[in-house]
Structure formats: structure tokens, C-alpha cells
C-alpha positions in Angstrom: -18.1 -7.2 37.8 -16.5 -7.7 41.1 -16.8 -11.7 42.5 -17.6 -10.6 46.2 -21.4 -10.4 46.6 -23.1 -8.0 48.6 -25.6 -5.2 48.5 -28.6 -7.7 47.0 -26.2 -8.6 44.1 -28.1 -12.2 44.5 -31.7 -10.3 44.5 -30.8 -8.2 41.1 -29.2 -11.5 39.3 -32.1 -12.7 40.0 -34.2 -10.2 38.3 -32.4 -9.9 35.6 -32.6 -13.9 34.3 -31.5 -14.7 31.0 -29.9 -11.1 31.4 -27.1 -11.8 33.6 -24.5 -11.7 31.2 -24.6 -7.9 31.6 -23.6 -7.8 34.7 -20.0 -9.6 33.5 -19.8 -7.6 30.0 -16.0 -6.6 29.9 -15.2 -5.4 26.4 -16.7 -2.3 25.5 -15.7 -0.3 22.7 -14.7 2.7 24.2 -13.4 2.0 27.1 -14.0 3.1 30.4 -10.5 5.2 30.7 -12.0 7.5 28.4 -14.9 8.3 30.3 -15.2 10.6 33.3 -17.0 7.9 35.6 -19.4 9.3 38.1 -18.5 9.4 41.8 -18.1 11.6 45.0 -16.3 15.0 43.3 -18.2 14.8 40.2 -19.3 18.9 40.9 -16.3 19.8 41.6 -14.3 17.9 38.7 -16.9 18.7 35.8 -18.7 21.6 37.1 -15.8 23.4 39.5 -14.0 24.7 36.4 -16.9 26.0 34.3 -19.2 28.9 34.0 -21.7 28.0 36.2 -21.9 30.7 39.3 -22.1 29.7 43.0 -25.5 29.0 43.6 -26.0 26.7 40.8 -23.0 24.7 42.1 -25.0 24.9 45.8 -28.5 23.5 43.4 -26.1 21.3 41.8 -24.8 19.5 45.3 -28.1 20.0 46.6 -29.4 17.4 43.9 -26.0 15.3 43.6 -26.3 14.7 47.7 -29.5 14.0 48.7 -31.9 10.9 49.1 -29.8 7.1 49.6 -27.4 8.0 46.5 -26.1 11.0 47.9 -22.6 11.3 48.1 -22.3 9.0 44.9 -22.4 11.1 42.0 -25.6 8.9 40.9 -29.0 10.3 40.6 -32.3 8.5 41.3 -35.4 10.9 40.4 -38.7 10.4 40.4 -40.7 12.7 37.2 -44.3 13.0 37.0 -45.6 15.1 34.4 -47.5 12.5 32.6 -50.6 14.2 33.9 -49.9 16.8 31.2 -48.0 14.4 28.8 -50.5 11.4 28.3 -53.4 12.8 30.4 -54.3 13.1 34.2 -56.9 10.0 33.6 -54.9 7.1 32.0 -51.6 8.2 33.7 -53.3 7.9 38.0 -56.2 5.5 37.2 -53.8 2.8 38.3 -53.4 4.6 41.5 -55.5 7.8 41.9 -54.0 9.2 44.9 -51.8 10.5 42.5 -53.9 13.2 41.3 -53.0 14.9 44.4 -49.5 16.0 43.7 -48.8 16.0 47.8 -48.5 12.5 47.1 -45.7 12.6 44.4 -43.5 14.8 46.2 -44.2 12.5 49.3 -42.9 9.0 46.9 -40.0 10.7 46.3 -39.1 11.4 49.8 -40.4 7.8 51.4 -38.3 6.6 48.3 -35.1 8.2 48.9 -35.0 9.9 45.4 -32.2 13.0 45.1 -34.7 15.4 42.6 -39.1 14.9 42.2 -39.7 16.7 39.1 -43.4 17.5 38.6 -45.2 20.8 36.7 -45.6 24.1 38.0 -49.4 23.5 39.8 -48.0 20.7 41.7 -45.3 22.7 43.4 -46.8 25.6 43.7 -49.4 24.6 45.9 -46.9 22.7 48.1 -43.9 24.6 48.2 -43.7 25.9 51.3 -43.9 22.8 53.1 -41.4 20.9 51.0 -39.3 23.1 48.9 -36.7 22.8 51.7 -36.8 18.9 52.4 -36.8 18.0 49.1 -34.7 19.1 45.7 -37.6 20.3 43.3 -37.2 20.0 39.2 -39.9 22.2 37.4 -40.5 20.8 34.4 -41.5 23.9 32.4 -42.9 22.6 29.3 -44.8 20.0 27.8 -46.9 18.4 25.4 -50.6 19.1 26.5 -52.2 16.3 23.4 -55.4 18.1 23.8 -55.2 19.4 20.5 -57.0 16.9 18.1 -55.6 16.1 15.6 -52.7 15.7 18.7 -49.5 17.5 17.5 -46.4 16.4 19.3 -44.9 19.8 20.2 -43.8 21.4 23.4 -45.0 24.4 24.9 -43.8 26.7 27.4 -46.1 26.4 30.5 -44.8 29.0 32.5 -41.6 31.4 33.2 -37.8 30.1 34.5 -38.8 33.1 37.3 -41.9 31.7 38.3 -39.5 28.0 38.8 -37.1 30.4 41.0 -40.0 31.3 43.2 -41.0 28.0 43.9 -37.6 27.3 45.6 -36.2 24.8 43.0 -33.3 23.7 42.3 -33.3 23.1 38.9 -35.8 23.7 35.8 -36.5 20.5 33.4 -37.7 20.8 29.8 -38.0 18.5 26.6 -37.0 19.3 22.8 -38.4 16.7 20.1 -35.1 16.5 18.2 -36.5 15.5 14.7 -40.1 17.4 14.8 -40.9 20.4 12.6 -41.2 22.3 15.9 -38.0 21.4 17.0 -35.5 24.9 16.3 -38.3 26.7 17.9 -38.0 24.5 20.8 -34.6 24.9 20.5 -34.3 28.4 20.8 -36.9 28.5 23.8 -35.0 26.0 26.0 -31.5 27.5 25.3 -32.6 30.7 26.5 -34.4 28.9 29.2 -31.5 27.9 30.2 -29.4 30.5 29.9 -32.0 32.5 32.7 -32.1 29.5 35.0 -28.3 29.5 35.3 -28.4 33.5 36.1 -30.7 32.7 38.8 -28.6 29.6 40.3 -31.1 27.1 38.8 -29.2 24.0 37.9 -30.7 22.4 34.2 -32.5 18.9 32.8 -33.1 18.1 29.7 -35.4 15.5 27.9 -33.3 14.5 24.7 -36.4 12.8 22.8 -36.7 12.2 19.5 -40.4 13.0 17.0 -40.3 12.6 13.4 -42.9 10.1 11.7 -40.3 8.9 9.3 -37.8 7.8 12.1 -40.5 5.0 12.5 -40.6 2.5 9.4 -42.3 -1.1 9.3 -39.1 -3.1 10.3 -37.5 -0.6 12.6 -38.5 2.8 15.4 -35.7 4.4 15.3 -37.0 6.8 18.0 -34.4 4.7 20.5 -31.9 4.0 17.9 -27.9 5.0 19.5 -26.7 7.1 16.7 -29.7 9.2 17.1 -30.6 10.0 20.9 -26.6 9.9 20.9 -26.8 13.1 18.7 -29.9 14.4 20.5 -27.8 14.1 23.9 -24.8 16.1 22.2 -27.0 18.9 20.9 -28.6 18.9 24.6 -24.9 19.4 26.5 -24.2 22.1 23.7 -27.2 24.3 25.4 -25.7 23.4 28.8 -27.5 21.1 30.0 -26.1 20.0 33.5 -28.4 16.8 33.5 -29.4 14.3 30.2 -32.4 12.5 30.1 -33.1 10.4 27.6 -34.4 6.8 26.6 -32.4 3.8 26.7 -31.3 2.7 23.1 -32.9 -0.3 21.9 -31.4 -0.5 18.3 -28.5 1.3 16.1 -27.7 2.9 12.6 -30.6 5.6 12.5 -28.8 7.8 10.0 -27.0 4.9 8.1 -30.8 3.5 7.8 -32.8 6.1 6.7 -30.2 7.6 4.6 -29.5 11.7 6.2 -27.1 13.3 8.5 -23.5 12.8 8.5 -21.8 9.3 9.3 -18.8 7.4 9.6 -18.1 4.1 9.1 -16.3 4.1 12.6 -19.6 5.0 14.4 -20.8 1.7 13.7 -17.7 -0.4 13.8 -15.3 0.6 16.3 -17.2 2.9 18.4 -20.8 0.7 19.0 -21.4 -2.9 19.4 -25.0 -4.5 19.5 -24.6 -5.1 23.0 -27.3 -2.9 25.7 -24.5 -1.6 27.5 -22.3 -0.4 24.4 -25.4 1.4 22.9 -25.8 3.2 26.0 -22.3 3.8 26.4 -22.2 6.2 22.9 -25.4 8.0 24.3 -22.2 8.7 27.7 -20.0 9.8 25.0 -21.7 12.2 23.2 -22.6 13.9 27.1 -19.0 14.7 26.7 -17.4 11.1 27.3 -20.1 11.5 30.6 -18.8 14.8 31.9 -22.2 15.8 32.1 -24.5 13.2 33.3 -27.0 10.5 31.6 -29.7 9.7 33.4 -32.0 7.0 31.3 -36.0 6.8 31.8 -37.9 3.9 33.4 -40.3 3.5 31.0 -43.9 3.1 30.8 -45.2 0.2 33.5 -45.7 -3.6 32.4 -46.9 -4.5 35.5 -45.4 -7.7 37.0 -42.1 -7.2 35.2 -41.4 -3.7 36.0 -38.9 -4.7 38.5 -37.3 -7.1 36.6 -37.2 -3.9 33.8 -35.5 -1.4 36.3 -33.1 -3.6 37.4 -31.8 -4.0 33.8 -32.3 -0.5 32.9 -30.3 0.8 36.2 -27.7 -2.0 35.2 -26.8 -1.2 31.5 -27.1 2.9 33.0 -23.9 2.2 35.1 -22.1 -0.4 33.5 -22.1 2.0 30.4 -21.3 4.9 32.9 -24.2 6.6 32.9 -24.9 8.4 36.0 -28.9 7.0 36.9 -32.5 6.4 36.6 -35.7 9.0 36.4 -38.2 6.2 36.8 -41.8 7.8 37.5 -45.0 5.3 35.9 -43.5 1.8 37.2 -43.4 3.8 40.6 -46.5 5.7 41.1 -48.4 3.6 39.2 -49.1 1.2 42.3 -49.2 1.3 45.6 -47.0 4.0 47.9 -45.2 0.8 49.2 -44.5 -1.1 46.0 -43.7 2.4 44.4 -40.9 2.8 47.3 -39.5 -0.8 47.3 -38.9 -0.4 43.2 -36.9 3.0 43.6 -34.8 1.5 46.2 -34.4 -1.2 43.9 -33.0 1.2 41.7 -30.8 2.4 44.0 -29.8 -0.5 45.5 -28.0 -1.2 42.1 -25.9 1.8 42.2 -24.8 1.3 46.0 -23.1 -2.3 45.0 -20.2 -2.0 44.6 -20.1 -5.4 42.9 -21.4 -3.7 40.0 -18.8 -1.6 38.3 -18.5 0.4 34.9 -17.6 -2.1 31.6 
């Protein structure tokens, strides 16, 4: 970290407390000269020379330069598909203006997001008066946990076409690396994909992890480096232009519960226990951050959600991750609290004071 302090440096030390050693971490093990750091010509250094036609470059820089971080190569997004995910009820009775989507797409404008990713109703019935002012993400599956007993699969819940017509910019979808449903998944997304990239849709994925057995009584595994590191790399190998995925809490998923294939260098000269180095191998398998990590917010603790973002945003670019998709510590209270903590977000990847480890 730089010494000059500016751009609420003094705010976001605060915040983070006990955790302001991360803000002066300076030996990661793989070090920043390997990385491709985001910034300014991101598109035209990492995307410029591959197969991705001419209007999902335009998508691409529509995303990349939008909202208070445009112009950065970071991304600030706001995602609300939790209506689907952990049902419309327990996911807006904190704030139930949010059952009208008018008012999601509306946060992430006041809030000076780049993307709003919501579900195909949401858009649909506010496309027209947005779809221009704002880069949409269709998120075009999900897990609807109607089912009883719930089974933690994702569907398809409508076409990469129907995403086209809506005006967006970019299609979103999750695979549950790990479940029994997952190659299916697999298969749907890729070709998914493949479509939304014909049709100058730019791509998202949600990297997350389901298996019962990653979770044992000393350890979830579900965040553990090794494994969302391996979930990113099978995401970038569909072509995935964006990475979503969960911040890593732990490490040493496969050494642990004994499958896959590892090497002792994974877990000795390529992580450290450190926030910012497990991060940092979830950049690396994006293709040493070529294509771009974006970490979620996380469910909302209430009083302590800012003090959470700031960290999370924190470790995200110290490790060279390239931003935040932060949607329940946001719309889960007021408009105006919901604004001030995604330009809090922001605010940490306009200082300049706070560089990549």
C-alpha cells in the first residue's frame, strides 16, 4: 500500500479494524508480475486478440465503462436473483420495495454499479425504459427450492434469444461444480454460452460449489481455495468473460477429503493462509486474471455489512481480482444505505493508495 492517503483511505482502515494488516500485505506467493492486473485496456489486452466478435467487445466496454468504476477495468454489480434462489419472501422482507424489480434496476443506477443482473421477469417488464441507461445481466438459470425435499440443481429459465431481446449485454448463469447435476449443467451453460457470444452477448458465470461431502464437522469446504480455484478454471475453459465466485475462507479441499489430483506445490509455494493469497489462486486459475474475478458480497449481517464489504473489496484487489457483485447487504435496507455501501465498494477500487500485493 501506498503511504499518501486519499480517497477515504482513513474511512476504510477504519472499517476494517483488527484487519488492517491487509491493507500492507506485501509477500504473496505468486507474485503480482505474473498476473495481468486490471486497468484501463483490459478489453483490448485480454479480449482484443481472441475470438470474441465485435459486438461482444462493444457489450464488453459497455459493462467495463459504465457507473463510478468505469474506465478502471474494475467492476461493481449489483445481482438480485435471490427472489428465485432463497425465495421472494425472506430475500425483500427486510425491504419490500424490492419486490418490484423497478426498484433493483433503479439501486444500481443511484449506486453507480457497471452491470444489475436480475431474472428474465424483472427485465422484461422494464426494458424499454432502461435497457439503454443501464448494462443488463440476465441471469438465465437458477435454483427455484420449491421442490421439497429442495434439490440444489439449476434449471434453465428461459432462452440466450429471449436475453438478446431484452437488450442485454451479457447473460449470467450458475453451475454447482461438485453436484450430481453438475455435467448436465455443464453442457447447458457451455452451449449457452457459445449462443450468447454469436449474438454479441458478453458471459458470467457463478463458479459455486454443491456436494454434501465437501461439508464435514470440522471444515465446509464449499469456500476452500483449491476448490472454487478449480471451479473458476473449469468456468474460463467454457469462456467465460466474467468469474463470480465466493471468497475463500479456508484451503486443502482435495488434500482433505482425499480426491482429485494434487501437488505438494499447491499448498506450499503457491498458497499461504493469508485472505489475500487464497484469493489470489482463485486470480490464477482465471488465467493468472486475464479474465476477470469478481467475488460476492455475501449474505447481510446487518450492522457489520460495511465493515464486511470493505474487506471483501480489499482482499478482491489486493489479490488482483477485478471487483465486487454485492446484492443482499445492498437491497436489503434502505435505497440510501443500499447506495452509500456500493459506493463504499467502489470507493476502495478508486484509491489509489490501495494497490495489488
Amino acid at each position: 500500500m501506498k503511504k499518501n492517503k486519499e480517497n477515504n483511505t482513513e474511512k476504510i482502515m477504519e472499517l476494517l479494524g483488527k484487519d488492517e494488516a491487509l491493507l500492507f500485505f506485501d509477500q504473496p506467493k505468486i507474485s503480482r508480475e505474473r498476473l495481468h492486473i486490471p486497468g484501463p485496456n483490459t478489453i483490448n489486452e485480454v479480449f482484443g486478440m481472441s475470438d470474441r466478435n465485435v459486438p461482444v467487445l462493444i457489450n464488453l466496454s459497455r459493462i467495463y465503462n459504465h457507473g463510478r468504476l468505469g474506465g478502471t477495468g474494475y467492476l461493481s454489480v449489483l445481482p438480485v436473483d435471490q427472489g428465485i434462489e432463497h425465495t421472494a419472501g425472506s430475500s425483500f422482507a427486510p425491504n419490500p420495495d424490492y419486490f418490484d424489480p423497478e426498484n433493483i434496476i433503479k439501486l444500481a443506477m443511484e449506486g453507480g454499479c457497471n452491470a444489475v443482473v436480475t431474472t428474465f421477469g424483472g427485465f422484461a417488464l422494464h426494458a424499454r425504459r432502461y435497457a439503454h441507461q443501464i448494462p443488463f445481466i440476465v441471469k438465465l438459470n437458477h435454483n427455484e427450492l420449491l421442490t421439497h425435499p429442495n434439490k440444489y440443481d439449476q434449471v434453465m429459465f428461459g432462452t440466450v434469444k429471449e436475453a438478446w431481446n431484452l437488450g442485454a449485454a451479457a447473460v449470467g448463469a450458475t453451475i454447482y461444480f461438485g453436484s450430481k447435476e453438475s455435467n448436465r449443467q455443464l453442457t447447458e451453460v457451455a452451449e449457452a454460452f457459445e449462443a450468447a457470444h454469436e449474438l454479441g452477448m458478453a458471459t458470467v458465470l457463478w463458479c459455486y460449489l454443491r456436494n454434501g461431502d465437501f461439508k464435514t464437522k470440522e471444515q465446509d469446504y464449499h469456500t476452500a481455495a483449491d476448490l472454487t480455484g478449480q471451479a473458476n478454471h473449469l468456468g474460463v475453459t467454457i469462456k467465460a468473460d466474467i468469474i463470480k465466485q465466493k471468497l475463500p475462507t479456508c484451503n486443502g479441499g482435495f488434500r482433505d477429503l482425499k480426491f482429485g489430483k494434487t501437488h505438494p506445490d499447491m499448498y506450499k509455494k503457491m498458497v499461504s493462509d493469508n485472505p489475500i493469497d487464497l484469493c489470489r489462486y482463485q486470480v490464477a486459475n482465471c488465467y493468472m486474471g486475464k479474465i476477470g474475478l469478481i467475488n460476492s458480497g455475501g449474505a447481510s449481517s446487518g450492522s457489520s455489512d460495511f465493515a464486511e464489504a470493505a474487506k471483501t473489496a480489499v482482499i478482491n484487489k489486493r489479490a488482483g481480482g477485478c471487483g465486487l457483485i454485492s446484492g443482499r447487504k445492498a437491497f436489503q435496507r434502505p435505497m440510501g444505505e443500499g447506495i452509500e455501501l456500493l459506493h463504499l465498494i467502489q470507493d476502495v477500487y478508486l484509491n489509489d493508495a490501495i494497490t495489488v500485493a
